[in-house]
C-alpha positions in Angstrom: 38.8 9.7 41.2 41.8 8.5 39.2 40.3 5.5 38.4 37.2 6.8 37.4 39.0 9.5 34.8 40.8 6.5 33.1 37.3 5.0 33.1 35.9 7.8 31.6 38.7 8.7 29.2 38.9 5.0 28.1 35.2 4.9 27.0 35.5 8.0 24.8 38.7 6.8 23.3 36.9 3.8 22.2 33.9 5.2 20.9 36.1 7.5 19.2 38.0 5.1 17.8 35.1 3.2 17.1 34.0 5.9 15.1 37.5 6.5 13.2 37.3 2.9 12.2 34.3 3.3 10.3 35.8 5.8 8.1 38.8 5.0 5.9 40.8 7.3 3.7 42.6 7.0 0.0 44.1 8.9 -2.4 42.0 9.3 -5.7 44.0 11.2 -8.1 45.2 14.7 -8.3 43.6 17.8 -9.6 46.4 20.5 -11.0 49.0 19.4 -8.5 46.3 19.0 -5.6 45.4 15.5 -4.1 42.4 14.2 -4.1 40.8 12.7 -1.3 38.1 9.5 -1.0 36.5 9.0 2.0 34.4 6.0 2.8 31.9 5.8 5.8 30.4 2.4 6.6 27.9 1.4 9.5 26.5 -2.1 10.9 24.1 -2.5 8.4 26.5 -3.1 5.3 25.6 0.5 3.8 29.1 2.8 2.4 29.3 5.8 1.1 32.0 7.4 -0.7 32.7 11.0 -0.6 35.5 13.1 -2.6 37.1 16.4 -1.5 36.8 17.3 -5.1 33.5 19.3 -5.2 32.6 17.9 -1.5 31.2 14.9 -4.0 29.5 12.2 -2.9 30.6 9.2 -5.4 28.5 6.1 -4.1 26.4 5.0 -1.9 26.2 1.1 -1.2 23.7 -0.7 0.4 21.5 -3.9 0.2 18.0 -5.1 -1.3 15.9 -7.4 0.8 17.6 -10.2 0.3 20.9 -8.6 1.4 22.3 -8.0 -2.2 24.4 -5.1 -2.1 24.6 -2.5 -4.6 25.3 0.9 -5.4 22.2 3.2 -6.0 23.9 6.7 -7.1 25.6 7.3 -10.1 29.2 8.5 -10.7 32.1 7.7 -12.6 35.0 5.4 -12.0 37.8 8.3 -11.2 38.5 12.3 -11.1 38.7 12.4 -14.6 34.9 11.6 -15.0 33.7 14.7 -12.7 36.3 17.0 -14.4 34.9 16.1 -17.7 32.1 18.5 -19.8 29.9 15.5 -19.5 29.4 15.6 -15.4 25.8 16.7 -14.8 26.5 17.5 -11.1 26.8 14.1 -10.4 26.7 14.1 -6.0 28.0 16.9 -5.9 27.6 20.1 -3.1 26.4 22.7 -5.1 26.8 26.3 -4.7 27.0 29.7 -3.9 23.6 29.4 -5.4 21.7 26.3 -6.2 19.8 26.2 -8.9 19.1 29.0 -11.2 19.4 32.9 -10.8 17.3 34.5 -13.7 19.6 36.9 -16.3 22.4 35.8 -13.8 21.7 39.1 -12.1 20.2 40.4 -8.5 20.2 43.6 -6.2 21.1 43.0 -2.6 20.7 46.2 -0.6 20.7 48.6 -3.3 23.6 47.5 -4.9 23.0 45.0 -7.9 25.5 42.5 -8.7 26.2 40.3 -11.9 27.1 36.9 -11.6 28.9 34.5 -14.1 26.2 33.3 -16.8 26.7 28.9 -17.9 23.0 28.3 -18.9 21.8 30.5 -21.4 21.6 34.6 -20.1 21.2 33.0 -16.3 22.8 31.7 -14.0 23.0 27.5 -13.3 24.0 26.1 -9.4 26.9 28.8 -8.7 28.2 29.9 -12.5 31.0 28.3 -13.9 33.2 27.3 -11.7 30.5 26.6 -8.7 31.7 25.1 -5.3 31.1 21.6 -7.2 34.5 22.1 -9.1 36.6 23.3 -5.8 38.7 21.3 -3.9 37.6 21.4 -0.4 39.6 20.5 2.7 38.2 17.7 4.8 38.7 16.2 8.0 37.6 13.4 10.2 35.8 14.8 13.1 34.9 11.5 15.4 31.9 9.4 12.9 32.2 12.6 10.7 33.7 13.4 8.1 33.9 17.7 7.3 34.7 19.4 4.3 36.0 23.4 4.5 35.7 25.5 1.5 36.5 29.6 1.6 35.2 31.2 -1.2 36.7 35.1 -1.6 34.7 38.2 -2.1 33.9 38.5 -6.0 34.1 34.7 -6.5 31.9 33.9 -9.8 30.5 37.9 -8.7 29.0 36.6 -5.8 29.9 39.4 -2.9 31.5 38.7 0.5 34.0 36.0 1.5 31.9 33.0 2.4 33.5 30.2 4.8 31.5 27.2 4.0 31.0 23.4 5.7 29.3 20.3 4.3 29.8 17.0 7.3 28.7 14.0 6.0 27.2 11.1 8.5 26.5 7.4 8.2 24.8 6.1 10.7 23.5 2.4 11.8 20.0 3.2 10.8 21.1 3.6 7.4 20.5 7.3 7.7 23.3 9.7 5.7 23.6 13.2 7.4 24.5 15.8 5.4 24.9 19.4 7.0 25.2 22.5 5.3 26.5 26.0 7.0 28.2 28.7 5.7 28.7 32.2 7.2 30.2 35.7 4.9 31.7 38.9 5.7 28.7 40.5 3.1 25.4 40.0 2.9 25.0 37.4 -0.3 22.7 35.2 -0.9 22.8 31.1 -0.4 21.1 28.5 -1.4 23.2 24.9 -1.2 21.9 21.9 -2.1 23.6 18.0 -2.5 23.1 17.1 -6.0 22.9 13.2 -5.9 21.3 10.7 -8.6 19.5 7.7 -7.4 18.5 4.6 -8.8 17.4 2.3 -6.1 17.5 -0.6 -8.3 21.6 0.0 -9.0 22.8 3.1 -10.7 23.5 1.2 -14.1 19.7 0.1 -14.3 18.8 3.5 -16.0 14.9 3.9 -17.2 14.0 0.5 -16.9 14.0 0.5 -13.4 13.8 4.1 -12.6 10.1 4.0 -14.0 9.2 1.3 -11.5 10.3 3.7 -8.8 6.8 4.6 -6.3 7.6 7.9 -5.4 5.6 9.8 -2.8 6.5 13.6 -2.1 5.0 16.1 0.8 4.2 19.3 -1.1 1.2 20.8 -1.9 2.8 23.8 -3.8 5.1 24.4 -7.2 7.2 27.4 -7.9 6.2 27.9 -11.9 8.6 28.7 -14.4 8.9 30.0 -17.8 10.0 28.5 -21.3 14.3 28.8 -19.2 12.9 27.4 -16.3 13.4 30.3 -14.4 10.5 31.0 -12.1 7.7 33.5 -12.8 7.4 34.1 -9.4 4.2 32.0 -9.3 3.6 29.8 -6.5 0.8 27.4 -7.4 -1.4 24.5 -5.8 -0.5 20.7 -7.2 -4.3 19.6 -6.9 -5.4 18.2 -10.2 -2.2 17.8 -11.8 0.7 16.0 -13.1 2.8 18.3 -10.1 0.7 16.2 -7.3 2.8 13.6 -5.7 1.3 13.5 -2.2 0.3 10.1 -2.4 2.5 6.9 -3.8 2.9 7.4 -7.5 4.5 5.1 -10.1 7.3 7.3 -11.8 6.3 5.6 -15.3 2.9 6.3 -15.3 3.8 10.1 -14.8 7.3 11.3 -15.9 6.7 11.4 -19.7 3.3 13.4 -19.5 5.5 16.3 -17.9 6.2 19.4 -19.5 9.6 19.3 -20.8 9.6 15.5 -20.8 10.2 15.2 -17.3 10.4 17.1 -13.6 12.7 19.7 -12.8 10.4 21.7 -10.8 10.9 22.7 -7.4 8.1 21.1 -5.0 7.5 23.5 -1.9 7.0 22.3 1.5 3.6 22.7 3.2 3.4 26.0 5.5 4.9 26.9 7.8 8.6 26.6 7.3 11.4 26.4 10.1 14.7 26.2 9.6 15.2 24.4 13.0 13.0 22.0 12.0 13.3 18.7 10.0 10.3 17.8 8.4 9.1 14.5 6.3 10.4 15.9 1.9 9.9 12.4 0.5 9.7 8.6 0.1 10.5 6.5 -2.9 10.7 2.7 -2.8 11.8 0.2 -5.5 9.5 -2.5 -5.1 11.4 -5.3 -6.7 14.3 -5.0 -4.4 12.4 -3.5 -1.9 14.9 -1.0 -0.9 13.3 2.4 0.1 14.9 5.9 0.4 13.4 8.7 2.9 14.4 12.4 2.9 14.1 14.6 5.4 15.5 18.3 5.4 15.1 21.6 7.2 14.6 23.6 3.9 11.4 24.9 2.2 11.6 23.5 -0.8 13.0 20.8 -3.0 14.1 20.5 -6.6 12.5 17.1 -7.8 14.7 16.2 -11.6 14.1 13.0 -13.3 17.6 13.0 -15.6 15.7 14.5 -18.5 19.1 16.3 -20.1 21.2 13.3 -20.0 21.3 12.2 -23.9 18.9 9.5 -25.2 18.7 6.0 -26.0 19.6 6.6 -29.5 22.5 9.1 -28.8 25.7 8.1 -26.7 24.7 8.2 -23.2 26.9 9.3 -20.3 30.2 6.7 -19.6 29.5 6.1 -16.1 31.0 3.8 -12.8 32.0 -0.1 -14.3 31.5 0.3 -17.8 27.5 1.6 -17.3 26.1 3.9 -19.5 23.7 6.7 -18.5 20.5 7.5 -20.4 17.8 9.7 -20.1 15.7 9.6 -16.9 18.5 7.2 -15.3 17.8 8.2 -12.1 15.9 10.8 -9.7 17.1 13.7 -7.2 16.0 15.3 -4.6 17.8 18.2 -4.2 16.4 19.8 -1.0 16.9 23.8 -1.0 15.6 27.2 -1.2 13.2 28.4 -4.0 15.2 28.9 -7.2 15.9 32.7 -7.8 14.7 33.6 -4.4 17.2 36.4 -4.7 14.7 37.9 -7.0 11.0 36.9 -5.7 10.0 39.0 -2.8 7.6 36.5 -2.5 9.9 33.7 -1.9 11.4 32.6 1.2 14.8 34.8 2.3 18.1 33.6 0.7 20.1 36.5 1.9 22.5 35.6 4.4 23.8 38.5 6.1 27.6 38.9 8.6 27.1 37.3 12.2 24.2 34.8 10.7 24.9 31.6 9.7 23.3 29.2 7.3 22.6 25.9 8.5 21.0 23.7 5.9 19.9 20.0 6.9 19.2 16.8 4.5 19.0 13.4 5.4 18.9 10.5 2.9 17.8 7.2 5.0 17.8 4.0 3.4 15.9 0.9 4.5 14.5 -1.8 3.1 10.4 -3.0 2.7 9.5 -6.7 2.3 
């Protein structure tokens, strides 16, 4: 028996170890006094990512083309100072209490109504402003995990309840990145997290060039509509025979300019029905001329497709990004898997109340491959 526990205890050590070895830990500056942590996950397939406790951020993700040429697909900036500054349009980061927008920044949740902070306009933008994207979360490493802690206190932004949240972040050797959202409050309040990375397949400093090459393929046959604010009107409406119909591969450049509002930032919905405790197929984008391929997968109903469009213009100063780059308009895609925007207020839209003893659990996964 005693040889058999040592057995046993050794193989978990190892695989544990294993595990720990594929994550590695620095310093990356300070933040009023606080540190700032940079964690990198790498697997056997010569993929990293980088993730920051600042904001539960994810800063990079590296991994190769089909002729093993390595580069990093998201955009970011070099150090802290670029995701503290004015000009960071979410760049990776977890967002919350509330992704996406909350029209007039206002909402009733069992008869009481509530007024949160306003930082787009008379609504609301992914949490108000000072969002779960500008707090500095504790992290740990919990065996090929690595899992960020953030307590938000009743009233935060006027959001009710104290909210205990958790993003873990996963690299596998299949080139699949696990993110996993939960959160649980001591009031009901709504939720609605979301990771809010930008891709570029072709390397983050390739901008529109590339991005318009992109073949993008998305599995929704709805659209929530939205008004002039791009707050939704509560409309839920069928993609067939328009611009908003992605089902089947679709070059990005023969589409993204003949949007309204010279781009997307609409959120796509799922087809019916939805299940939390199931992952279904959101997307598929491939770069063709370095072959490398993103999928997304996610337990949510719905998903925010944006193509960049508010970053500034060729003819204005872009956004200073990682290794001297500079970011342009429609430099890069997300997929911001999520509720509905301003589900609070759509009886029609799925629930985003979470209410004491429940817990949100909120799945994405971003795979990367390569295709020939």
């Amino acid at each position: 028996m005693l040889h058999l526990f040592i057995l046993l205890a050794s193989s978990w050590l190892g695989k544990n170890m294993a595990a720990r070895d594929c994550i590695s830990t620095t310093t990356w500056g300070t933040v009023n006094g606080q540190e700032i942590k940079k964690f990198t996950l790498k697997n056997n397939a010569c993929q990293e990512v980088d993730v920051i406790t600042y904001g539960a951020t994810l800063t990079a993700i590296r991994t190769p083309d089909k002729k093993g040429n390595v580069a990093d697909v998201m955009l970011g900036f070099d150090n802290i100072e670029g995701y503290l500054s004015s000009s960071n349009p979410y760049f990776g980061a977890t967002v919350g209490r509330v992704a996406n927008r909350i029209g007039r920044a206002t909402f009733v949740v069992d008869g009481q109504r509530y007024n949160v902070s306003k930082n787009l306009g008379e609504n609301s933008l992914h949490g108000g402003s000072h969002g779960w994207n500008s707090k500095i979360w504790d992290a740990r490493i919990d065996g090929d995990r690595v899992v960020m802690t953030l307590v938000s206190p009743d009233g935060d932004e006027g959001y009710p309840g104290s909210v205990t949240a958790t993003a873990s972040f996963r690299l596998n050797n299949n080139g699949e990145l696990c993110i996993e959202m939960k959160a649980n409050s001591s009031k009901a309040t709504p939720i609605n997290l979301t990771n809010h990375g930008y891709f570029n397949l072709a390397g983050h400093a390739t901008n529109a060039e590339e991005l318009y090459k992109h073949v993008l393929m998305l599995n929704a046959d709805r659209w929530t509509v939205t008004d002039s604010e791009s707050i939704p009107t509560g409309e839920i409406r069928s993609v067939d025979n328009s611009i908003m119909d992605l089902r089947k591969p679709t070059i990005l450049g023969n589409v993204i300019n003949k949007v309204p509002g010279g781009g997307y930032d609409y959120n796509f919905c799922l087809p019916e029905p939805f299940n939390d405790k199931k992952i279904n197929f959101v997307a598929k984008v491939l770069h063709p001329d370095s072959g490398r391929r993103l999928e997304v997968y996610s337990n949510q109903p719905g998903v925010q497709l944006y193509t960049a469009n508010s970053i500034p213009e060729r003819n204005e100063t872009g956004i200073a990004g990682k290794n001297g780059a500079n970011y342009f308009k429609h430099a890069a895609f997300c997929l911001e898997t999520q509720n509905y925007p301003d589900a609070i207020n759509h009886k029609n839209f799925p629930n985003s109340i979470l209410r004491p003893g429940n817990v949100y659990n909120h799945i994405v996964i971003y795979k990367f491959g390569v295709e020939a």
